[in-house]
C-alpha positions in Angstrom: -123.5 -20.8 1.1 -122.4 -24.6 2.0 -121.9 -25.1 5.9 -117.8 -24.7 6.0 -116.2 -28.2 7.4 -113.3 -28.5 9.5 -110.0 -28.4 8.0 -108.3 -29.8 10.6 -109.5 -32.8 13.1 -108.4 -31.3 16.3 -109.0 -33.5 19.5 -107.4 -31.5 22.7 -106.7 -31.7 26.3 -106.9 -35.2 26.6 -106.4 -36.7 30.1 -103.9 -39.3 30.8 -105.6 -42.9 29.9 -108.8 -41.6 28.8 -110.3 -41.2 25.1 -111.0 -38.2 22.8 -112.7 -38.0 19.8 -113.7 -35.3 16.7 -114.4 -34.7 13.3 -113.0 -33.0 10.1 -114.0 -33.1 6.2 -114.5 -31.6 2.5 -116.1 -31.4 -0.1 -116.3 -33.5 -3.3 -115.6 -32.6 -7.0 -115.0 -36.2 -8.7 -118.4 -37.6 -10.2 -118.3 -40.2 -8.3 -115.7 -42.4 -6.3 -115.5 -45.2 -3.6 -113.6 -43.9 -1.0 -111.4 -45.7 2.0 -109.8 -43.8 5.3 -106.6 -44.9 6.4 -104.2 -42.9 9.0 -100.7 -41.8 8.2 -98.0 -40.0 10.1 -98.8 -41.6 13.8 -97.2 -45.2 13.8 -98.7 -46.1 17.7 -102.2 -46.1 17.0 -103.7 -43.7 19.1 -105.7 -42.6 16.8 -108.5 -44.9 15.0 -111.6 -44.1 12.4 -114.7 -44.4 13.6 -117.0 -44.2 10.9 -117.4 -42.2 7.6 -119.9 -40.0 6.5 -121.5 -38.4 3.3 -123.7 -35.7 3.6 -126.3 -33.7 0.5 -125.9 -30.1 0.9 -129.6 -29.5 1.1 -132.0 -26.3 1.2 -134.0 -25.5 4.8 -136.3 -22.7 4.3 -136.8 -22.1 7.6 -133.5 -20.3 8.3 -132.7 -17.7 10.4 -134.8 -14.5 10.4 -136.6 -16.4 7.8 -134.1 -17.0 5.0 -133.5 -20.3 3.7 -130.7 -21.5 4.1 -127.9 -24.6 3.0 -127.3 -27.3 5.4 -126.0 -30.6 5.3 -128.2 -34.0 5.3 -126.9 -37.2 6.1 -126.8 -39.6 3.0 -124.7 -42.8 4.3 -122.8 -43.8 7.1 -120.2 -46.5 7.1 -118.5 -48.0 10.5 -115.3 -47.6 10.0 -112.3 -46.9 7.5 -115.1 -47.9 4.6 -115.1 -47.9 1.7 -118.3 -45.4 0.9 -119.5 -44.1 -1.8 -119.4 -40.3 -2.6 -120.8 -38.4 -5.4 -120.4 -34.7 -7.0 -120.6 -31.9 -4.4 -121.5 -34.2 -1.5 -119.6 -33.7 2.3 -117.2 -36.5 3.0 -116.7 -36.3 6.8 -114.0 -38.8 8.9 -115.1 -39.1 12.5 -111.7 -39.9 14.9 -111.2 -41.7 18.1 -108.0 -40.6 20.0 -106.7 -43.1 23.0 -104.2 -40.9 25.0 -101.2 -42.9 26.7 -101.7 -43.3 30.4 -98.1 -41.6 30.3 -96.9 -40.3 27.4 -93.2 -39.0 26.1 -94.9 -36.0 24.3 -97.8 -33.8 24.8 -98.9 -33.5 21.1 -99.6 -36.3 18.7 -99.8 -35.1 14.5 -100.9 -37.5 11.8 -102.8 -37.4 8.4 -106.0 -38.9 7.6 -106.0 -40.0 3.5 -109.2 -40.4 1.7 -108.2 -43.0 -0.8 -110.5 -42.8 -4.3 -110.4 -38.8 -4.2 -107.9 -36.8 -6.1 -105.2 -35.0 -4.7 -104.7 -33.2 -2.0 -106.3 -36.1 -0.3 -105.8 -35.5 3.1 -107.0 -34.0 6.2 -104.6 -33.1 9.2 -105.0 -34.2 12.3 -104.1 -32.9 16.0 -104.5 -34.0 19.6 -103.1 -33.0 22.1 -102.4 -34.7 25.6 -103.3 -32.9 29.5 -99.5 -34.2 30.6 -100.3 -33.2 33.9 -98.2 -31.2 36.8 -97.1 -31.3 40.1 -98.5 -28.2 42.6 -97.5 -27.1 45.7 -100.9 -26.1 48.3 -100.0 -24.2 51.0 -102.2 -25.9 54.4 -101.0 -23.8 57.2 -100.1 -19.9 57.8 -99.5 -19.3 61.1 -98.3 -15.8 62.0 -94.6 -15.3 62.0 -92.5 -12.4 64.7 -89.8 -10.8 63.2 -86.6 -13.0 63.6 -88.2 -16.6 64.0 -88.3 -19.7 62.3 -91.9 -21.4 61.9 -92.6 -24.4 60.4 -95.8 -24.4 57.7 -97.0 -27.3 55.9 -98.0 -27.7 52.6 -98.9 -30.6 50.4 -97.4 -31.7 47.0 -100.2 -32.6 44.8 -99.1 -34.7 41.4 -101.0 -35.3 38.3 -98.2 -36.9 36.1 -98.5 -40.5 35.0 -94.9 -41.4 36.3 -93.3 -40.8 39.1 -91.1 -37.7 40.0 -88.4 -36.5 41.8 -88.2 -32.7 43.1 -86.8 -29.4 44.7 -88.7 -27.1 46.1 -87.0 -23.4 46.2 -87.6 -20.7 47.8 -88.0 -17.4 45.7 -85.9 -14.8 47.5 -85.6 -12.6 45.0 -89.4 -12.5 44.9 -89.7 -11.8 48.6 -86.2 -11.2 50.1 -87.9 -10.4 54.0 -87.8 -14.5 54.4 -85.7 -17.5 53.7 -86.3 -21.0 54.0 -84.4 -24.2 52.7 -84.4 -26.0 49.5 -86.7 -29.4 50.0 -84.8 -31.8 48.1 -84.8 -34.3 46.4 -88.7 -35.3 47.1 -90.3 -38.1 45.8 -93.6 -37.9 44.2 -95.8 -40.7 43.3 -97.3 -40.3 40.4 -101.0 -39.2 41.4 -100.6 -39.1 44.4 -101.0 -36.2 47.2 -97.3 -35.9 49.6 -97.4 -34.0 52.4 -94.1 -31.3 52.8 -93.5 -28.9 55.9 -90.8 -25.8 55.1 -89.4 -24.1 58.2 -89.7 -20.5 57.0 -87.7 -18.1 58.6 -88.8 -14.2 59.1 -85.7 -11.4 58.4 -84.9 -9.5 62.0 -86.6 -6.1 61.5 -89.2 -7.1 59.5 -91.9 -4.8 59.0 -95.4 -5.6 60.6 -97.9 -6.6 58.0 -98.9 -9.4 55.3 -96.2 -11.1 52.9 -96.4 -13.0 49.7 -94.2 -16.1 49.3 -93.7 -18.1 46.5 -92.0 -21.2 45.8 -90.5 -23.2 42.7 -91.0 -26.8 41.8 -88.3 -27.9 39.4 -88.0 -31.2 38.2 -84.5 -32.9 39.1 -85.5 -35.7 36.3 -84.9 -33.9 33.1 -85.1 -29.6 32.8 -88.6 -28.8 33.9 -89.7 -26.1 36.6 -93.6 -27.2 37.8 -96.1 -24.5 38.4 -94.8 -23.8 42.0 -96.6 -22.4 44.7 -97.1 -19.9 47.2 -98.6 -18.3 50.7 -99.8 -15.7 52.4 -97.9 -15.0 55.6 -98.7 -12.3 58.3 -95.7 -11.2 60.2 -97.3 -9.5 63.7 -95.5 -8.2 66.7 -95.0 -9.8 69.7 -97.7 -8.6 72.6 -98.4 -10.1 76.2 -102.1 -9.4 77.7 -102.3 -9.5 81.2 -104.7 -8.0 84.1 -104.8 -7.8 87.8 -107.9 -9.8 88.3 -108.1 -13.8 88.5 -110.3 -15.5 86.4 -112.4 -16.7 89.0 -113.7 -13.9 90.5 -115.6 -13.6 93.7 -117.8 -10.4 94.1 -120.4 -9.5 96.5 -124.0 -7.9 95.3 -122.8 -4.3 95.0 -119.6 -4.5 94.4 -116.9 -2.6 91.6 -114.0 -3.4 90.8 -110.8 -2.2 88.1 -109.8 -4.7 86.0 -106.3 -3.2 85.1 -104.7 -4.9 81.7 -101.4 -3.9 80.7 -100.4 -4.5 77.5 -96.9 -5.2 76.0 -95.6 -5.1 72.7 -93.0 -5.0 69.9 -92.5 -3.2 67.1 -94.4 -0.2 68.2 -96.1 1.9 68.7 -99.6 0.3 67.6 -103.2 0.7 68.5 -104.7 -1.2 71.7 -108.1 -1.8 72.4 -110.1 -3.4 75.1 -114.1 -3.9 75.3 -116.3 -5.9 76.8 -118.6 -9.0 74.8 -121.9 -9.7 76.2 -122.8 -9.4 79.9 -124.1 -11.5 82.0 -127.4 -10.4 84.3 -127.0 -7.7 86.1 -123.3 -7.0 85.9 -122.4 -4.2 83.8 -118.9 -3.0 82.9 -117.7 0.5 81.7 -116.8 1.3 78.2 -114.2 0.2 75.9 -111.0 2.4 75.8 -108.6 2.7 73.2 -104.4 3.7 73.6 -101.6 4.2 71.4 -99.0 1.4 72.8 -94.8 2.1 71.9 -93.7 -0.6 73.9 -96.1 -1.0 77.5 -99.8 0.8 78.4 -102.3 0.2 80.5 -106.3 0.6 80.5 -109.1 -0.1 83.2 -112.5 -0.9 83.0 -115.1 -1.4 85.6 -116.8 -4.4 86.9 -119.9 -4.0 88.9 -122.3 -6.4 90.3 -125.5 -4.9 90.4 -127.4 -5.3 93.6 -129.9 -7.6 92.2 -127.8 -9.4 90.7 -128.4 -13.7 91.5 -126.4 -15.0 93.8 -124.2 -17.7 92.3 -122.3 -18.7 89.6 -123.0 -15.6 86.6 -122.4 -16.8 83.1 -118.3 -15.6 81.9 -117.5 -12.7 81.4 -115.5 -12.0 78.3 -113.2 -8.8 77.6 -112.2 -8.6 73.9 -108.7 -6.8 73.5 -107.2 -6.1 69.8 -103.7 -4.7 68.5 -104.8 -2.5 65.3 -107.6 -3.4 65.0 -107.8 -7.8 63.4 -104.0 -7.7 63.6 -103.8 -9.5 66.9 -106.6 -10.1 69.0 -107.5 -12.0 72.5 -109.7 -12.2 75.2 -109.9 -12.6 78.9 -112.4 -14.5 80.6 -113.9 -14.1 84.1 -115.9 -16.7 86.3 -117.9 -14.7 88.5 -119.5 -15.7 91.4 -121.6 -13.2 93.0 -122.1 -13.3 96.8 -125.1 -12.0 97.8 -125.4 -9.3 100.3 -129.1 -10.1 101.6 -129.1 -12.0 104.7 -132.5 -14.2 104.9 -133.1 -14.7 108.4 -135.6 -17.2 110.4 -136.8 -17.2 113.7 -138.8 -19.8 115.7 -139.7 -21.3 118.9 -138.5 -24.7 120.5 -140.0 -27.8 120.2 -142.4 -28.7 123.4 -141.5 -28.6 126.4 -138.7 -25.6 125.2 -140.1 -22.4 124.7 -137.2 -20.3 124.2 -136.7 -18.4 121.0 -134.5 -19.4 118.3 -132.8 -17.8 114.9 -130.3 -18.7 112.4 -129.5 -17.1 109.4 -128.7 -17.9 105.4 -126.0 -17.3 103.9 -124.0 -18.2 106.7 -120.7 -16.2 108.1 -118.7 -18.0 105.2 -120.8 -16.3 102.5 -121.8 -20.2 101.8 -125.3 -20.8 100.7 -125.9 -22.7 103.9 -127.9 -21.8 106.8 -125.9 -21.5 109.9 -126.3 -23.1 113.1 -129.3 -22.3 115.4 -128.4 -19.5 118.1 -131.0 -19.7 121.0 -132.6 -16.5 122.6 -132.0 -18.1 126.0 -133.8 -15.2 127.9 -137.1 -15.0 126.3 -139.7 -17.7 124.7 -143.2 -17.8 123.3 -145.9 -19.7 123.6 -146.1 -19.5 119.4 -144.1 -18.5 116.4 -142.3 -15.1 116.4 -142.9 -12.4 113.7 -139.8 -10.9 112.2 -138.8 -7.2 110.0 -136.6 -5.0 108.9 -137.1 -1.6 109.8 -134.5 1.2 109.9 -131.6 -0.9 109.3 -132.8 -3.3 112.8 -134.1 -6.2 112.3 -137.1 -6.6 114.9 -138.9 -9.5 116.7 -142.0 -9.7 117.7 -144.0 -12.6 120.2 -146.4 -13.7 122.3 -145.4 -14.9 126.2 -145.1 -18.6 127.3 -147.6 -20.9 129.4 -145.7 -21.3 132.5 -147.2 -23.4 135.0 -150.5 -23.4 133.6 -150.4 -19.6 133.3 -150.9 -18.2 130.0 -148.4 -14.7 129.3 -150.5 -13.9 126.4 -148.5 -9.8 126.5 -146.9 -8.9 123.3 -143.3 -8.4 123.5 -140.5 -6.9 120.8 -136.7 -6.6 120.5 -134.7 -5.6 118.4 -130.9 -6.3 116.6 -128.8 -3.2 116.0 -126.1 -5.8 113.9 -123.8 -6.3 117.6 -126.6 -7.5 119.5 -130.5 -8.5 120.9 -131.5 -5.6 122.7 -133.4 -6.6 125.9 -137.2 -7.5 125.2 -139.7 -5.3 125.8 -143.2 -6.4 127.0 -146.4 -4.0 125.7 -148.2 -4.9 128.7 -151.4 -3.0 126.9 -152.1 -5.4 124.4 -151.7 -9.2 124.0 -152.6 -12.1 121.7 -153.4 -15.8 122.1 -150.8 -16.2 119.0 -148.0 -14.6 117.7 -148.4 -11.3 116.1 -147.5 -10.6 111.9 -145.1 -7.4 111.6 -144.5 -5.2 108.0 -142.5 -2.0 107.1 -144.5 0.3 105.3 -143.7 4.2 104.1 -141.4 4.4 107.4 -143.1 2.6 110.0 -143.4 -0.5 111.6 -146.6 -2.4 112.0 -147.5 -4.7 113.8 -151.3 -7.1 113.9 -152.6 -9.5 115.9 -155.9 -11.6 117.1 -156.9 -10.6 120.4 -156.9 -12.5 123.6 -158.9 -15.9 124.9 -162.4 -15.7 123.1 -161.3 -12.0 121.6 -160.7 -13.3 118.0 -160.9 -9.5 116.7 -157.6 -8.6 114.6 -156.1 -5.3 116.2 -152.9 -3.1 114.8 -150.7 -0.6 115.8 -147.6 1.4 114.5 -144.0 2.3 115.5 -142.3 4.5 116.5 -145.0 6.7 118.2 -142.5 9.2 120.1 -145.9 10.2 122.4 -145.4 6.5 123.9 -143.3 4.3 126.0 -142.8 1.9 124.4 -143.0 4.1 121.3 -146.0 1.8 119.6 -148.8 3.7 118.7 -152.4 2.9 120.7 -154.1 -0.1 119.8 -156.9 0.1 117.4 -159.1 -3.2 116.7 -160.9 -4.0 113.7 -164.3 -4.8 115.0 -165.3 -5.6 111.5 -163.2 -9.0 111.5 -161.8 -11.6 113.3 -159.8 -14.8 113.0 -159.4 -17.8 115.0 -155.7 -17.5 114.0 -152.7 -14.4 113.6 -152.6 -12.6 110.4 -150.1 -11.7 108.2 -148.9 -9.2 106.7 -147.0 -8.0 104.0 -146.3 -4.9 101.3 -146.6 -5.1 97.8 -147.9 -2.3 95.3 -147.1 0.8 98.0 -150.1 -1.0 99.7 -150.3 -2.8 103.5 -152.1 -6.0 102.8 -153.3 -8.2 105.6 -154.5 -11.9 105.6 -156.2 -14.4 107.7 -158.3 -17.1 108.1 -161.9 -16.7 109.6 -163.5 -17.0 113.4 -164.2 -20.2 114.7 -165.8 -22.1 111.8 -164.5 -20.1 109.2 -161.7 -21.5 108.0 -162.3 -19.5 105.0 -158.6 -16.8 103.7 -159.6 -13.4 103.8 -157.3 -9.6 102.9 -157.7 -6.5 103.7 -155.6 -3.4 102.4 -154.2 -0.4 104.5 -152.4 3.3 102.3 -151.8 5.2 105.9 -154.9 5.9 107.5 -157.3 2.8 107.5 -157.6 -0.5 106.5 -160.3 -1.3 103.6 -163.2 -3.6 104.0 -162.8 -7.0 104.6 -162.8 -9.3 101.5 -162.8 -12.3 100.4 -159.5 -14.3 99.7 -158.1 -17.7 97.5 -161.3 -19.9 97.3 -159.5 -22.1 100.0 -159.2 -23.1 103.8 -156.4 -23.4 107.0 -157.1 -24.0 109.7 -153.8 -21.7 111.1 -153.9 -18.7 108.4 -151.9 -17.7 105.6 -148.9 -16.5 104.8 -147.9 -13.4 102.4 -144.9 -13.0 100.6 -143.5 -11.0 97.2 -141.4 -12.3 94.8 -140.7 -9.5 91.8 -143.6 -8.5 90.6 -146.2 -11.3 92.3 -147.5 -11.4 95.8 -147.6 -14.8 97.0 -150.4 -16.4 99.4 -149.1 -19.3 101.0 -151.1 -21.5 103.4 -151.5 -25.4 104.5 -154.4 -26.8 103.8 -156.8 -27.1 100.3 -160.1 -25.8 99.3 -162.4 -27.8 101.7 -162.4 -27.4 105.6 -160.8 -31.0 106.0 -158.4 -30.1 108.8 -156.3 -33.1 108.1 -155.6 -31.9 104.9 -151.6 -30.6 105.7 -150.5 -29.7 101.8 -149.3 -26.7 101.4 -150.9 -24.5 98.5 -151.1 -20.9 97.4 -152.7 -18.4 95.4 -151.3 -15.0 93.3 -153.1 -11.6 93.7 -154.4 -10.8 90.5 -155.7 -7.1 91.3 -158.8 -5.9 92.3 -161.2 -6.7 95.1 -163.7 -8.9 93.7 -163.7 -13.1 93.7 -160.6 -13.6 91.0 -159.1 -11.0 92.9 -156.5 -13.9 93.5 -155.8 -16.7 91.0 -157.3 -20.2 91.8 -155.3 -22.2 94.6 -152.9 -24.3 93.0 -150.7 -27.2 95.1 -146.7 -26.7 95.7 -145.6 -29.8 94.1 -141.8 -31.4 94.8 -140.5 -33.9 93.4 -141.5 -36.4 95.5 -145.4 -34.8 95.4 -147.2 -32.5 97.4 -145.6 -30.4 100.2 -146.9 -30.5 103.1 -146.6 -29.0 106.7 -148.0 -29.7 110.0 -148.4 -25.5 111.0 -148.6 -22.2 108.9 -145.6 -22.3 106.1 -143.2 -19.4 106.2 -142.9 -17.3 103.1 -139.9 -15.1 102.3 -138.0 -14.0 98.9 -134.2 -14.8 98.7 -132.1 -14.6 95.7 -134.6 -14.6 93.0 -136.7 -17.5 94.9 -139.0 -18.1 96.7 -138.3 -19.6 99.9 -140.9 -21.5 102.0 -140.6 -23.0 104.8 -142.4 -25.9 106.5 -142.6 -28.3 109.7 -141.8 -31.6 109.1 -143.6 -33.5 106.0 -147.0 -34.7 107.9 -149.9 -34.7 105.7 -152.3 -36.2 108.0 -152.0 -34.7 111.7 -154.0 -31.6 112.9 -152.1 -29.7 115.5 -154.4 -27.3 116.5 -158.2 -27.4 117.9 -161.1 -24.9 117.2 -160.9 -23.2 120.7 -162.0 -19.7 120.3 -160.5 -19.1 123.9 -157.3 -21.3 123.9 -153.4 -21.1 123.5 -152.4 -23.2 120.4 -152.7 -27.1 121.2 -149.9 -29.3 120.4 -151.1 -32.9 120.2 -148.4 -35.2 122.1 -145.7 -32.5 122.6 -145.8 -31.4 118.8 -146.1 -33.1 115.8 -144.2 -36.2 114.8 -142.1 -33.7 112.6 -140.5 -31.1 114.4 -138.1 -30.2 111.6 -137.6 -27.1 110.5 -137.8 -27.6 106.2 -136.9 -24.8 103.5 -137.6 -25.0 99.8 -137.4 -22.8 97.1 -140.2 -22.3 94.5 -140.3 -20.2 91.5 -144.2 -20.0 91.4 -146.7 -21.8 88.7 -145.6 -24.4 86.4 -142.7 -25.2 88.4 -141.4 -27.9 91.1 -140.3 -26.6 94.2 -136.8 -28.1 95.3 -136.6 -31.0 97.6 -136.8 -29.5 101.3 -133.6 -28.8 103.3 -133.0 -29.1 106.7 -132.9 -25.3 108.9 -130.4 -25.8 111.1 -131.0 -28.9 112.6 -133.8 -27.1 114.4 -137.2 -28.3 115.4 -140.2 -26.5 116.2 -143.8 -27.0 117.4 -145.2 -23.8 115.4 -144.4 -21.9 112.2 -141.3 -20.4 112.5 -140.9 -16.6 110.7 -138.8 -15.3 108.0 -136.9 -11.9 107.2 -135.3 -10.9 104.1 -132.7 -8.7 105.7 -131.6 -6.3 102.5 -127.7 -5.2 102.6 -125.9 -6.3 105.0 -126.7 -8.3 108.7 -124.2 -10.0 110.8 -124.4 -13.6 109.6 -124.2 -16.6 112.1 -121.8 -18.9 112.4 -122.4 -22.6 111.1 
């Protein structure tokens, strides 16, 4: 069977200004003929032959599912209207150009194409057809809409036409009879061209919540002709006013709860209100979501709590989703917390030389501010060294040595403690004394105190509290004739263990620990492969206890950097992690006496005299009170920093107080609340 030609030369859908083309043929019967194309029935000459084309009707025999099968091959191929030559049973096909008008009257064009030298019928019909264009309406904006108002939503008109056109834009009401808005007219449209249009659409009083379907006519005020149109999706919601009884900054202590109250009102009820929290910031935790059925007003609470670990500072916002069923309105309510923290870190110390008495300040301050407050002076008691300070059954507790007075040494312990109104008197323990200040802990209910021992007595000796046998009520004490130190200890708990640390006797500048559960101290070990020459520090920060001393891993007693070590578990020599350098950012710190170590929100506070890095103030005297070369260092300032352990910078030291001491002063982390002084 011959391939079947097309009867018709049909070239559609032809945009404005731009070209088309197809073709269209038949078959011979005349012997043979010269044959010539020319167009008839389209007078504007849109249309135009290309080229002319006979084809053999020729045998493939590798057909479909192996069948041969008749197709056509070309014979000859003429540019243009010809003439050609066509024989007997050949395919004589006309190939068409069509050149649509950039803006025509009509949308369909008709003509003939006759095949001059062929007998009649002759012709082959042609049809093309032109894309006129249009003119849509796109809907940009949908805003919700309350029953009752007027909104205004924009739109753009988008025009495809090759002329110019002017319209109205109507509002279907019939369509959708629960809105209304005003016929936009007459509007311009450039032909092409994209003109923006915003329709103030009103919503009917009474309209029922829920989503709407508007649609719009474009009719063309030119000659009858209605445009596509257009149309959007509106929402009409109810009106509802979120409020709470909280501001949105928010100042809470560690601790602390607090109702946050939001009542909801609405229109158009009843309808189903929701409020839940988003995600929380550390260590603040709020109560469930609840969930009420709202005719006109309700209210729901949830809880705010501040966890009492939670950092002190600035907490990342807090955000309280609330919805009216469900997407159909939604909001939120944000809270700036700042969380005060209830902690009190507190510092003790001893005047600068000649001044003995004993001083304390405390941080926060009385204003919550993150501040320390002015120094308060102890003005009937002083020291010969630094104080030692605890907590211990809700009192904080001092502990010291006596003063030189005169050229007589009061090397007698004393203690004293603060009930939150007040110092109690001090107490001497006329039994026991120290040529430094003492190192006191907390541990499974009682308070302990050590110390070195007096003049060339550099044995470390302890004792607990309260022991009700006693007056005092401090238990006997009981020396460790095992070790000794040239300096005080220090103390500190950490893994439901008492640990102890020091440097070595005269000549042993060398850091040494010891552990205590409740009935005796272990063996004596060996500590951070370092040397002081005043002894370490211990402190805990989470999970790490802290080793803090001045001085580096040689015996160089100029050396005034401050470094420390981490316990790493265990007893043997990596029992504590290699001594590593606090770095600020100005380079090492440094100290000229024993750094104080403390935790305070989520830090770890250190605390320093002065900045000197090259003055020793203390001699090797086995026998002697501390020595303070020239009335103290040239530094007597009282620094803190904060420091966050390895791989980290400590902050750039801050002034304590404007205080000023010729020892290391002591610190306390006070937990819950302490009477704070005033800056």
């Amino acid at each position: 069977m011959r391939p079947k030609l097309a009867s018709e030369i049909q070239i559609l859908n032809v945009a404005l200004g731009a070209q088309g083309s197809a073709n269209g043929g038949r078959y011979t019967t005349a012997d043979a003929a010269s044959v010539t194309v020319r167009i008839v029935g389209e007078s504007s000459g849109v249309f135009a032959v290309v080229k002319v084309e006979t084809d053999d009707v020729v045998i493939d025999p590798d057909g479909p599912h192996g069948h041969p099968i008749e197709v056509l091959q070309t014979a000859l191929v003429v540019n243009g209207t010809g003439p050609i030559d066509v024989f007997a049973g050949q395919a004589i096909l006309v190939f068409l150009k069509f050149s649509c008008p950039s803006d025509p009257a009509q949308g369909a064009f008709r003509a003939t194409a006759i095949l001059d030298g062929l007998p009649a019928p002759n012709g082959i019909s042609i049809l093309a057809t032109a894309r006129l264009g249009t003119v849509v309406m796109d809907n940009l904006t949908s805003p919700p809409i309350l029953p009752g108002q007027t909104q205004n939503y924009d739109f753009q008109l988008i025009s495809s036409l090759g002329h110019d056109v002017n319209l109205a834009v109507e509002y279907d009401s019939v369509f959708e009879p629960h809105f209304s808005a005003p016929t936009q007219s007459p509007l311009f449209v450039r032909q092409g061209a994209i003109e923006p249009l915003t329709i103030p659409i009103t919503c009917v009083p009474e309209t029922p919540v829920g989503n709407y379907s508007l649609s719009f006519r474009l009719r063309n005020l030119d000659k009858p002709q209605v445009f596509a149109g257009g149309g959007l999706s509106i929402t009409v919601t109810r009106s509802v006013t979120v409020v709470t009884n909280l501001p949105s900054d928010l100042q809470l202590n560690q601790g602390d709860s607090v109702l946050c109250e939001i009542r909801v009102t609405l229109t158009a009820g009843p309808a189903h209100f929701a409020a839940f929290h988003g995600q929380l910031p550390a260590a603040i935790s709020v109560s469930d979501g609840q969930e009420i059925t709202v005719a006109d007003t309700g209210f729901v609470g949830l809880t705010i709590s501040i966890g009492p670990d939670a950092p002190a500072g600035n907490a990342a916002p807090l955000t309280i989703f609330w919805t009216v069923n469900e997407t159909e309105n939604m909001g939120e309510l944000v809270f700036n917390i700042s969380v005060k923290s209830l902690s009190t870190l507190i510092i003790a110390w001893r005047g600068v030389d000649p001044d003995k008495r004993l001083f304390w300040a405390t941080l926060p301050d009385a204003q919550g501010d993150p501040l320390w407050s002015e120094q308060h002076s102890l003005d009937d008691r002083g020291s010969a060294a630094g104080p030692a300070l605890a907590e211990f059954k809700n009192k904080l507790f001092m502990a010291w040595r006596g003063i030189i007075d005169l050229g007589v040494s009061e090397r007698r312990l004393f203690y004293a403690s603060h009930d939150g109104t007040g110092w109690s008197p001090h107490t001497p323990l006329s039994d026991r004394g120290s040529n430094y200040g003492p190192a006191l802990a907390t541990f499974r209910d009682k308070l302990y105190m050590a110390w070195r021992g007096v003049e060339d007595d550099q044995r470390l000796f302890w004792a607990a509290f309260p022991d009700p046998s006693r007056i005092p009520p401090w238990s006997d004490q009981v020396p460790l004739d095992d070790r000794g130190s040239r300096a005080g200890p220090s103390l500190a708990v950490f893994q439901d263990k008492l640990f102890m640390a020091w440097r070595g006797v005269l000549g042993d500048q060398g850091l040494h620990w010891s552990t205590f559960e409740g009935q005796s101290w272990s063996d004596q070990l060996p500590g951070p492969a370092a040397h002081s020459l005043d002894g370490p520090s211990l402190g805990v920060l989470g999970a790490r206890l802290y080793m803090v001393w001045r001085g580096g891993t040689s015996s160089d007693v100029s050396d005034q950097r401050v470094s420390f070590s981490i316990f790493q578990g265990g007893t043997g020599v990596d029992a504590w992690s290699p001594p590593e350098v606090v770095q600020f950012p100005n380079g090492p710190l440094g100290s000229s006496s024993r750094p104080g170590v403390a935790p305070f929100d989520h830090h770890l506070i250190i605390t320093t005299v002065g900045l000197v890095t090259s003055v020793a103030i203390a001699n090797e005297d086995p026998g002697g009170d501390p020595i303070h070369p020239g009335e103290g260092p040239a530094d007597n300032r009282i620094l803190a920093t904060t420091f966050d352990g390895p791989g980290n910078l400590a902050s750039f030291p801050r002034l304590v107080s404007n205080s000023g001491t010729s020892l290391q002063p002591a610190l306390c982390l006070f937990q819950g609340p302490f009477p704070r002084l005033q800056s």
